[in-house]
DSSP file (Angstrom, degrees, kcal/mol; ACC not computed):
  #  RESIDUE AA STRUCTURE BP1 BP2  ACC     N-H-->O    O-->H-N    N-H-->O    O-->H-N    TCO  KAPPA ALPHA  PHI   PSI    X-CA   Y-CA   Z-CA
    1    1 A X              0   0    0      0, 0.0     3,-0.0     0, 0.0     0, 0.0   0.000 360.0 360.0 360.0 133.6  -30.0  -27.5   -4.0
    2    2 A X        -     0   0    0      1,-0.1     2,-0.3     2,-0.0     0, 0.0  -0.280 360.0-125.7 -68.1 168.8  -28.8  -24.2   -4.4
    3    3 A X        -     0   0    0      3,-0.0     2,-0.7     0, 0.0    -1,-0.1  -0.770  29.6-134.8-108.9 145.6  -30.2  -20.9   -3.2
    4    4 A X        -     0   0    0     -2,-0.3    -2,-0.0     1,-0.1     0, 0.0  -0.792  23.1-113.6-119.4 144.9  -30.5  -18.8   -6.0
    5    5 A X        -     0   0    0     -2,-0.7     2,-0.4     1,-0.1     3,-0.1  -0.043  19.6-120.7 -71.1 172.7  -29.2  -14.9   -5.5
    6    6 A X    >>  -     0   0    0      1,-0.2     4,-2.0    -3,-0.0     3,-0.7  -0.930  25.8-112.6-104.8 124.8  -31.2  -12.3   -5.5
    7    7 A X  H >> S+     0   0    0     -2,-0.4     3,-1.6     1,-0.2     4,-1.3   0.898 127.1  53.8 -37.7 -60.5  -30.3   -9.3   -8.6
    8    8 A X  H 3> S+     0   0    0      1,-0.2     4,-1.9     2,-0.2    -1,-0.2   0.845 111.7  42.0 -37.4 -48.5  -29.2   -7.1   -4.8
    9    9 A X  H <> S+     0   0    0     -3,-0.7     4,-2.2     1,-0.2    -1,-0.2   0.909 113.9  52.4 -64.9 -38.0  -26.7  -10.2   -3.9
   10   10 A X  H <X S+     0   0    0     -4,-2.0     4,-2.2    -3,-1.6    -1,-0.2   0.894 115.3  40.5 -71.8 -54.9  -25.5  -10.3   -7.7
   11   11 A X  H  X S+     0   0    0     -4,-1.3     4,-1.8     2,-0.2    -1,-0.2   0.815 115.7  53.0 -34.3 -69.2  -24.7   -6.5   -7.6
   12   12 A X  H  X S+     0   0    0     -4,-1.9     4,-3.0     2,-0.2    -2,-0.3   0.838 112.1  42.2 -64.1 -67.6  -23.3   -6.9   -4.1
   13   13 A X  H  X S+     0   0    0     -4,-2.2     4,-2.1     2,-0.2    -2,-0.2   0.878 116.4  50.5 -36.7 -65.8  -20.9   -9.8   -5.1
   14   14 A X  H  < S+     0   0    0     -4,-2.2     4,-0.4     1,-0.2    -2,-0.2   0.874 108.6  51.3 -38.0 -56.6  -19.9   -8.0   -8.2
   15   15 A X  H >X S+     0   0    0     -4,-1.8     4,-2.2     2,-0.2     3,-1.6   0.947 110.1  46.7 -45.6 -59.4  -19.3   -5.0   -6.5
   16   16 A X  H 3X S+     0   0    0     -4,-3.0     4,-1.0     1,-0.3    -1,-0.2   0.861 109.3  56.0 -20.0 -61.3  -17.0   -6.5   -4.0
   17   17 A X  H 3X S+     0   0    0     -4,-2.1     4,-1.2     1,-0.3    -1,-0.3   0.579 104.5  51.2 -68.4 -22.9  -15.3   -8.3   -6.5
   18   18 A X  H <> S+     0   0    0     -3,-1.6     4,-1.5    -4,-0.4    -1,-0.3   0.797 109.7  47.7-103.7 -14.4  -14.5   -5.1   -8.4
   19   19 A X  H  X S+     0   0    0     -4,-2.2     4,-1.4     2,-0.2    -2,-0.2   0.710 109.8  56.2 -82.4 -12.9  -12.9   -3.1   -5.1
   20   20 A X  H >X S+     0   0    0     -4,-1.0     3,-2.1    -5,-0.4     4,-1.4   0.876 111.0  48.5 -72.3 -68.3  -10.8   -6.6   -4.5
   21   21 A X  H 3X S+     0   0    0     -4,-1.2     4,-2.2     1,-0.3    -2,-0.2   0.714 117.1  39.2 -18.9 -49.6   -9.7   -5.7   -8.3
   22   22 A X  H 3X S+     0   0    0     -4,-1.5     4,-0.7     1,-0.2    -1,-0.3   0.842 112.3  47.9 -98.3  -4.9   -8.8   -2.2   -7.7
   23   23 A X  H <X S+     0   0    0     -3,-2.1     4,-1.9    -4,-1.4    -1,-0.2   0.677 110.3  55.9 -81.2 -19.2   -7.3   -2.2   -4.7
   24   24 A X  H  X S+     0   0    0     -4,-1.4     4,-1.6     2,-0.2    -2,-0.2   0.972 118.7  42.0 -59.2 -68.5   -4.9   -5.5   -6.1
   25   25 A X  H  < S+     0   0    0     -4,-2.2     4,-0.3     1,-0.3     6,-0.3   0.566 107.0  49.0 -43.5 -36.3   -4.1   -3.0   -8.9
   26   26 A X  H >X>S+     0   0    0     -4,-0.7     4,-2.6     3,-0.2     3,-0.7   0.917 122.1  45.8-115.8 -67.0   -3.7    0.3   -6.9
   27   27 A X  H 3<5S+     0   0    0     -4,-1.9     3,-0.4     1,-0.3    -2,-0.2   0.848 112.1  51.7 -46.5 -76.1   -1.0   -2.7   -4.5
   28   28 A X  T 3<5S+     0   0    0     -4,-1.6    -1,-0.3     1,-0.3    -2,-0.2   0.647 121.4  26.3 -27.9 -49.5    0.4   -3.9   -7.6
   29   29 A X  T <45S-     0   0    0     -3,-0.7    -1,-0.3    -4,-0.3    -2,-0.2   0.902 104.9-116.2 -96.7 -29.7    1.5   -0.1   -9.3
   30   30 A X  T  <5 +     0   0    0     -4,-2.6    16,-0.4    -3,-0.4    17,-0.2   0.420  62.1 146.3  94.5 -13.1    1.9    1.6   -6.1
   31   31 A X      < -     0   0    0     -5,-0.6     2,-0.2    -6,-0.3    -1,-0.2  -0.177  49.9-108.1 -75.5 160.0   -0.8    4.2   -6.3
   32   32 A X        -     0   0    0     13,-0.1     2,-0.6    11,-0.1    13,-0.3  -0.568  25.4-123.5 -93.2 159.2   -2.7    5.5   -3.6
   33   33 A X        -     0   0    0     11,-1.4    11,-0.5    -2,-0.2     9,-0.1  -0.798  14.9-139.7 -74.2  90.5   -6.2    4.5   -3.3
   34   34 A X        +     0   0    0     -2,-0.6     9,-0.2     9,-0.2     2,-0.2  -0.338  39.5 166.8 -60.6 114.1   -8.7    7.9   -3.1
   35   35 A X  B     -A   42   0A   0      7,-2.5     7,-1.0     5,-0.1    -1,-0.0  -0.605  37.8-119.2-116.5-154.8  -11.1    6.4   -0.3
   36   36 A X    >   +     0   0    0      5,-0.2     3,-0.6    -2,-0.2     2,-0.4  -0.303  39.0 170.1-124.8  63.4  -13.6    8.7    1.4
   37   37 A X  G >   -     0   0    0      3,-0.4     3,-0.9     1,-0.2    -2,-0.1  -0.674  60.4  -1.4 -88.7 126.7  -13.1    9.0    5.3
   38   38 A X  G 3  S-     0   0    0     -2,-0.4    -1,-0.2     1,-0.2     3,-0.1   0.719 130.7 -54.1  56.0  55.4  -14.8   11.4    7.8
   39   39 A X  G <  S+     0   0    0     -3,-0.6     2,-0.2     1,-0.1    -1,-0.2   0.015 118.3  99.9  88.9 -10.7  -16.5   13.1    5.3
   40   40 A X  S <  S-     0   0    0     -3,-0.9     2,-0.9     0, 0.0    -3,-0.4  -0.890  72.4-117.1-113.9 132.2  -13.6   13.9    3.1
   41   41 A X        +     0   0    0     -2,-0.2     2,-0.3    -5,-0.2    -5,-0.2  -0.558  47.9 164.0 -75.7 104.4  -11.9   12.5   -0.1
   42   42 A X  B     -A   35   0A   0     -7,-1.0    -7,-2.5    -2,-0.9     2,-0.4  -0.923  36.1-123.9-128.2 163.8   -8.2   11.3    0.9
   43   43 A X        -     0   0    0     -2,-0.3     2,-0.3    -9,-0.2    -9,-0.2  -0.786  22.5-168.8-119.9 132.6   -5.3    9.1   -0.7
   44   44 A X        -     0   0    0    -11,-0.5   -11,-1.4    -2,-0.4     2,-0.2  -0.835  30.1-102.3-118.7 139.1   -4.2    6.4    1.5
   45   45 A X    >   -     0   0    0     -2,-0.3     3,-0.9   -13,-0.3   -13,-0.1  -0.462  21.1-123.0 -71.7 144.0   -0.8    4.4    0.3
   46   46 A X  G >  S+     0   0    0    -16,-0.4     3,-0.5     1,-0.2    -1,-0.1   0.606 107.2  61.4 -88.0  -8.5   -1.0    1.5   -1.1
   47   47 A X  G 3  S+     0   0    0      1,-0.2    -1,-0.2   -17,-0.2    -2,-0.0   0.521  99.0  54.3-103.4  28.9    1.1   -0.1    1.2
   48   48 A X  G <         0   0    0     -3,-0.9    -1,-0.2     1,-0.1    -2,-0.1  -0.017 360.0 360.0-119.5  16.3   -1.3    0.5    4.5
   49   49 A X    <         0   0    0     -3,-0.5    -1,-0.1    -5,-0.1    -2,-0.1   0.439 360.0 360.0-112.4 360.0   -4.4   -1.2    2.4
């Protein structure tokens, strides 16, 4: 029997599932990714992800 998710796990999953998407996307064209590291908003290259 299955375990049945919780709305938080369904969210969580989803979410996931939508940074694999944009970061595929962001590989795919060549843009860089805006993440947020050490307190600051910076663009990382898409070929270092």
């Amino acid at each position: 029997m299955k375990k049945r998710l919780s709305l938080q796990d369904k969210a969580e999953l989803a979410m996931k599932a939508a940074v694999r998407k944009v970061v595929a996307d962001h590989k795919k064209t060549g843009r860089p990714l805006a993440i947020w590291k050490n307190g600051k908003a910076v663009n990382v290259s898409p070929d270092t992800l």
